[in-house]
C-alpha positions as CSV (number, residue, x, y, z in Angstrom):
1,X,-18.8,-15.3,-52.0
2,X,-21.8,-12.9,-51.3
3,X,-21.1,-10.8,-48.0
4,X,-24.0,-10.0,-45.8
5,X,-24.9,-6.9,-44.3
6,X,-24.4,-6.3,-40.8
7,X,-27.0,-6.6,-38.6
8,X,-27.7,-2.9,-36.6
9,X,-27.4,-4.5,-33.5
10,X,-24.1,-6.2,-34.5
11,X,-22.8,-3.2,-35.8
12,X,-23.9,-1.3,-32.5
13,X,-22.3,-3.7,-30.3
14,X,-19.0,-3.3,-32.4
15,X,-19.2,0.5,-32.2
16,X,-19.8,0.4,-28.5
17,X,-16.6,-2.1,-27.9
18,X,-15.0,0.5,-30.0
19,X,-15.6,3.2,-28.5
20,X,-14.4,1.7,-24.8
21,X,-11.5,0.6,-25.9
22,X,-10.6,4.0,-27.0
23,X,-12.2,5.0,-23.2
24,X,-9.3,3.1,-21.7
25,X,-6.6,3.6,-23.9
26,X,-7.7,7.8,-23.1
27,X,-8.2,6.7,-19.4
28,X,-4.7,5.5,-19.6
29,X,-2.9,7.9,-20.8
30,X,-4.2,10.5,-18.2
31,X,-2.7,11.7,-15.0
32,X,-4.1,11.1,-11.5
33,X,-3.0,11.5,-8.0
34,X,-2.6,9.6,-4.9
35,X,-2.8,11.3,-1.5
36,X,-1.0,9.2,1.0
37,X,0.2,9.2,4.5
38,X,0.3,7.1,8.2
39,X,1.2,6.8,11.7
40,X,-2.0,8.3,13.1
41,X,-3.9,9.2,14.7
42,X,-1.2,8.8,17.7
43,X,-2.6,11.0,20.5
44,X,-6.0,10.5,20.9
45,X,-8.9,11.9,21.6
46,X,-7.5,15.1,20.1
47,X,-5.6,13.7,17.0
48,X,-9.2,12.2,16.0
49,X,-10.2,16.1,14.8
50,X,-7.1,16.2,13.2
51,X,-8.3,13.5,11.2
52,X,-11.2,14.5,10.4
53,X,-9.9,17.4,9.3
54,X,-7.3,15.2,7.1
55,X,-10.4,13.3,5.5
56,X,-12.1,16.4,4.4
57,X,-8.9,18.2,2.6
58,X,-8.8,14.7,1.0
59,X,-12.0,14.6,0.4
60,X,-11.6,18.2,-1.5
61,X,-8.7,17.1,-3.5
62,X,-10.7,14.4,-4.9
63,X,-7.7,11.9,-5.7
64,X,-8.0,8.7,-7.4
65,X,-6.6,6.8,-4.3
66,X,-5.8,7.6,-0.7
67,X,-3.7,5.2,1.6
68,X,-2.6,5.0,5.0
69,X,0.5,3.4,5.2
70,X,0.3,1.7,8.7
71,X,0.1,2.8,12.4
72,X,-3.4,3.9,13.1
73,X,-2.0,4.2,16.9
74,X,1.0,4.4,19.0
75,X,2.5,1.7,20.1
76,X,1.7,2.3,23.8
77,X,-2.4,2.7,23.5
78,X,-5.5,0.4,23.0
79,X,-5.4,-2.1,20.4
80,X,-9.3,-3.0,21.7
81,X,-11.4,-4.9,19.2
82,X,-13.7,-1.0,19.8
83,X,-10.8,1.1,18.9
84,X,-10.4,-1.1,15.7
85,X,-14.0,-1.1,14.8
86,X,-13.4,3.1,15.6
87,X,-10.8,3.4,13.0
88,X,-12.8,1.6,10.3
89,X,-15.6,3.7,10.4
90,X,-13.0,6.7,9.8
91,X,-11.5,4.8,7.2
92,X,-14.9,4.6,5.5
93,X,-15.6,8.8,5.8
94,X,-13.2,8.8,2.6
95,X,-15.2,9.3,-0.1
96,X,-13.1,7.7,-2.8
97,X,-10.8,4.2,-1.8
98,X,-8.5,3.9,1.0
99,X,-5.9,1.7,0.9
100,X,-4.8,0.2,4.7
101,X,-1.7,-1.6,4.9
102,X,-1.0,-2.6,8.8
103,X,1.9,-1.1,11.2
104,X,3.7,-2.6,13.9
105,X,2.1,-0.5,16.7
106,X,-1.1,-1.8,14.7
107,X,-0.5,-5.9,16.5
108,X,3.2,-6.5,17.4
109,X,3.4,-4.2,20.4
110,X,-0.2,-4.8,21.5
111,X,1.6,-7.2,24.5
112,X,2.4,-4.1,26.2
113,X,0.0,-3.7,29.2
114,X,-0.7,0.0,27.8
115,X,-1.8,-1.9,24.9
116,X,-4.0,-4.1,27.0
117,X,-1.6,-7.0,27.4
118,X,-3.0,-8.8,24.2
119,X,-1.7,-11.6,22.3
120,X,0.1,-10.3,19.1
121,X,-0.9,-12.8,16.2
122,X,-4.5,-12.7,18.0
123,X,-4.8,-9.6,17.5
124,X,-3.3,-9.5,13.7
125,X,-6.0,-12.2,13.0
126,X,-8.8,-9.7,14.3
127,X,-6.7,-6.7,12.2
128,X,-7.5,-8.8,9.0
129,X,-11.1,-9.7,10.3
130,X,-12.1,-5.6,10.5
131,X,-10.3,-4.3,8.1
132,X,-10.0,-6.6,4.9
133,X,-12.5,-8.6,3.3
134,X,-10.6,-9.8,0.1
135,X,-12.0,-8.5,-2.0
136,X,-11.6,-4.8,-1.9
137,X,-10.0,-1.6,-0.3
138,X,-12.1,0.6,2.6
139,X,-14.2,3.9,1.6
140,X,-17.0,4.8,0.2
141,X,-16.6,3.9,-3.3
142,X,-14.1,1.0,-2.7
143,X,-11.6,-0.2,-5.3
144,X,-12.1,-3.5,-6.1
145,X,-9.1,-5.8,-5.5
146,X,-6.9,-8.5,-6.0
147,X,-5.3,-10.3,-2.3
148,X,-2.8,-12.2,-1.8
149,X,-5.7,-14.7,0.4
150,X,-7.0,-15.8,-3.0
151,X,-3.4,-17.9,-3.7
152,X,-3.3,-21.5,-2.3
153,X,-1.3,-21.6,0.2
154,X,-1.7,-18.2,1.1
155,X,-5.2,-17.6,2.2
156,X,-4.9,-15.8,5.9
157,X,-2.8,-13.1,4.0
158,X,-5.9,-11.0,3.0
159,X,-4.1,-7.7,4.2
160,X,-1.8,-8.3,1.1
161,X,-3.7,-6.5,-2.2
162,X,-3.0,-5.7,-5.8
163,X,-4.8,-3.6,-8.1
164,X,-3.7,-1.9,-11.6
165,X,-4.5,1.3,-12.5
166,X,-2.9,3.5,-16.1
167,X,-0.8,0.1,-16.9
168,X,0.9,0.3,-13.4
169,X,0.8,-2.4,-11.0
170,X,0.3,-1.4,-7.4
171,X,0.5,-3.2,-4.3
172,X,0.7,-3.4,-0.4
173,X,3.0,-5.7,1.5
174,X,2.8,-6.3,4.6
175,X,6.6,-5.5,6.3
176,X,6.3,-3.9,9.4
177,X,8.5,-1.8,11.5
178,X,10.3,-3.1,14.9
179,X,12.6,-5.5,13.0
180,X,9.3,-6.6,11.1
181,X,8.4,-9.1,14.5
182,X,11.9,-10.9,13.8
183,X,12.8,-12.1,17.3
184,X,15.9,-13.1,19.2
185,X,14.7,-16.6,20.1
186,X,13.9,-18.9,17.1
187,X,11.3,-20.5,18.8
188,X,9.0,-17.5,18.8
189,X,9.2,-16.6,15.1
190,X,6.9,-18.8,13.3
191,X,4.5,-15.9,12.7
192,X,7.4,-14.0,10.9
193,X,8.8,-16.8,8.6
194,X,5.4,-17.3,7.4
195,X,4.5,-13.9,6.4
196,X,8.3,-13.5,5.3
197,X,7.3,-16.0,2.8
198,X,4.3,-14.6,1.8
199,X,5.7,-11.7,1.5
200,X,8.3,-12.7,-1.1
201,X,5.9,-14.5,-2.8
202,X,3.6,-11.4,-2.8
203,X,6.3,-9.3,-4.5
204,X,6.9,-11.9,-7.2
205,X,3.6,-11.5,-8.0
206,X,3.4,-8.0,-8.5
207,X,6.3,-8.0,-10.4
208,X,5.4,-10.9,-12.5
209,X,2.2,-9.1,-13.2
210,X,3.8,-5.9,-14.2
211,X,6.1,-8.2,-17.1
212,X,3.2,-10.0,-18.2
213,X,1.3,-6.7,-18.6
214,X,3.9,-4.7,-19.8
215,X,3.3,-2.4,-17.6
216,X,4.9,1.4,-16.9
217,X,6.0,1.0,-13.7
218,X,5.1,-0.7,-9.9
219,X,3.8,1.2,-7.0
220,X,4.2,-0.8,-3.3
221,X,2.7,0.4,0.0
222,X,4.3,-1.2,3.3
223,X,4.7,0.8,6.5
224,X,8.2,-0.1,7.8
225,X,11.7,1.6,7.1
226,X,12.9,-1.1,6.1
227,X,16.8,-1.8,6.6
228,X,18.5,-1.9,2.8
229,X,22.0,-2.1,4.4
230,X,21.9,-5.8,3.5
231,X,21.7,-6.7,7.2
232,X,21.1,-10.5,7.6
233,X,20.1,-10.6,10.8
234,X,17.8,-7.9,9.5
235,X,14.3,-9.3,9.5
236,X,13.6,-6.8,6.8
237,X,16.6,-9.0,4.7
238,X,15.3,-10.9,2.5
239,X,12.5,-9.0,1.1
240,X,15.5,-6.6,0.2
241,X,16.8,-8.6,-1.7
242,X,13.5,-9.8,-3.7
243,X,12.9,-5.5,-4.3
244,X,16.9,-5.7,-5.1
245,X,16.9,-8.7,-7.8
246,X,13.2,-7.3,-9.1
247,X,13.7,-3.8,-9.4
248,X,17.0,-4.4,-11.2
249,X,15.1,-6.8,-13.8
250,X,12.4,-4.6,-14.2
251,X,14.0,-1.5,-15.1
252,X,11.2,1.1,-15.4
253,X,10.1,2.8,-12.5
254,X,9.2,1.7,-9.3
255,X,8.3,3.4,-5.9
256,X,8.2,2.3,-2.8
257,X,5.3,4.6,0.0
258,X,6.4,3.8,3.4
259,X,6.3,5.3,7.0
260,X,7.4,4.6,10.7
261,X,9.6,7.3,11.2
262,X,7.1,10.2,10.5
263,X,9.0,12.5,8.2
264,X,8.6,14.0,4.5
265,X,11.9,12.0,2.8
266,X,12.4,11.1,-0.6
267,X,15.3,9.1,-1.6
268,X,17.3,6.0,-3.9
269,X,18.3,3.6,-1.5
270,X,18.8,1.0,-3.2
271,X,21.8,-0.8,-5.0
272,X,22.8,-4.0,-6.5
273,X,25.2,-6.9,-6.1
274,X,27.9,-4.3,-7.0
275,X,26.5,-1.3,-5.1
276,X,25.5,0.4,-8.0
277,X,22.4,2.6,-7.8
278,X,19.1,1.5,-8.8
279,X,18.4,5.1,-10.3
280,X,14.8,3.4,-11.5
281,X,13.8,2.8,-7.8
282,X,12.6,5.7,-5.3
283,X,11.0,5.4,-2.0
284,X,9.1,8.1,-0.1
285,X,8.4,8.5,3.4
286,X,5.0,10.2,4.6
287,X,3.8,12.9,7.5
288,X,3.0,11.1,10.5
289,X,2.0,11.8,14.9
290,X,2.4,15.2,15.3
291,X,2.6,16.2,11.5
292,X,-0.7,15.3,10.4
293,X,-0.7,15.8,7.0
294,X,-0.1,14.2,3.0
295,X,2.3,13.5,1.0
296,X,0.5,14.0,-3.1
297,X,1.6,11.5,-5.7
298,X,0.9,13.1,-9.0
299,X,1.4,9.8,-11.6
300,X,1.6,10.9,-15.3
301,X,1.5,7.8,-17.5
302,X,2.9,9.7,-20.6
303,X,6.5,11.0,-18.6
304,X,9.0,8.3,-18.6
305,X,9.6,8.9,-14.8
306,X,6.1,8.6,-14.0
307,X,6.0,9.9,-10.4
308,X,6.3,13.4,-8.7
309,X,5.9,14.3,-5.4
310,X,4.6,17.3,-2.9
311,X,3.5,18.3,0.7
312,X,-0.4,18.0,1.3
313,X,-1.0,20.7,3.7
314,X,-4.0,20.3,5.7
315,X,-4.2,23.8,7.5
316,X,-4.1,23.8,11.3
317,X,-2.6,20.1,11.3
């Protein structure tokens, strides 16, 4: 058997796949940051300067990902199609991605007549039409990524994204504040039992891609505190118990970026069947209204805990 020479453009193909391969598996290994934070601006016009000023220290840190977590109002102000349209092109001053996952002042308290007396799942529907195209995240150099709208079955939940980054699987979910739009007559809940069960279905997903992938660890955005009393009347309940049962399988590390109640908090709420601490499982609450400022995710794929955490000052905020 007489081998042949390769051919130079053969062998400079095979050098090039070589040499990106060892690209990601360096890429990998290194450690990045994400800047993330929510509920604002609140009082506006003169919160709007205070985000501005926000964008730019973001802007200066340079971090792979930035993410608001939900509320881009209070939940007694205009939820216009204008003040939407207004956000966005704030959103898009970020010069690296920004991840949006919506709040509850951001369409279920919109029927207030300081809102402007609007019809909640109308105005979810136009949330999804500004801010989410399926495809990927807001900014200037967007990130592209995977949504939930792309699953039969599933298709208005375009607000509901995954991406991987350093063999971790990151997501948003949309759970949302206010007893997540879980009301006291049945009758008026068929918006939340069908993003309930997206929901669950969303987090299977992520999950099922992190085991698949052999991934480090998960990383989920929602905005909500969400209840993990085990509560069923709790119409945060059964997403609970998904993170519960998943997070226990999983067993590296997982975090959960949340806001609503607009303070720094980092803590390990959750337990299993036998309330026993999930130790892998840590959930962080950001800055929000008057506290306009960061919270600063360093991730370091090489340190079996993965995540740290600090304050992102942004002076005069």
């Amino acid at each position: 058997m007489i081998l042949q020479p390769l051919h130079f453009s053969k062998l400079k193909f095979l050098l090039s796949l070589l040499f990106y391969v060892s690209f990601l598996q360096v890429q990998a290994q290194k450690r990045f940051s994400i800047i993330a934070f929510g509920d604002m601006p609140y009082h506006v016009p003169a919160d709007f300067e205070r985000f501005k000023k926000l964008t730019a220290a973001v802007n200066q840190a340079n971090p792979y990902l930035a993410v608001h977590v939900g509320d881009i109002k209070n939940g007694y102000s205009d939820c216009s199609d204008a003040y939407f349209e207004l956000i966005k092109s704030m959103f898009m001053q970020f010069k690296g991605p920004l991840i949006f996952t919506p709040g509850d002042n951001d369409w279920t308290d919109c029927y207030r007549p300081a809102s402007g007396n609007y019809n909640t799942v109308e105005r979810l529907q136009k949330l999804r039409s500004v801010f989410y195209d399926g495809r990927q995240s807001l900014g200037k150099k967007p990130l592209p990524t995977f949504n939930q709208s792309n699953r039969k079955g599933f298709e208005k939940f375009v607000e509901n994204q995954y991406w991987e980054h350093a063999k971790i699987s990151f997501g948003t979910i949309h759970v949302v504040g206010s007893n997540n739009n879980l009301q006291s007559d049945p009758d008026k809940n068929q918006e939340f039992y069908e993003r309930d069960a997206a929901n669950l279905d969303w987090l299977d997903y992520i999950f099922d891609e992190a085991d698949r992938k052999k991934h480090k660890g998960v990383v989920l955005f929602t905005q909500a505190a969400m209840n993990f009393k085990g509560d069923k009347a709790s119409g945060h309940f059964k997403i609970v118990q998904k993170l519960r049962d998943r997070v226990e399988k999983f067993k590296r590390p997982v975090l959960l970026v949340y806001g609503d109640y607009h303070r720094f908090l980092i803590e390990k709420p959750l337990v299993n069947a036998s309330g026993k601490l999930l130790t892998n499982f840590t959930s962080v609450m950001v800055f929000g209204e008057y506290d306009m400022h960061g919270v600063k995710i360093d991730i370091d794929p090489k340190s079996k805990n993965l995540f740290r955490f600090s304050e992102f000052w942004v002076d005069g905020n």
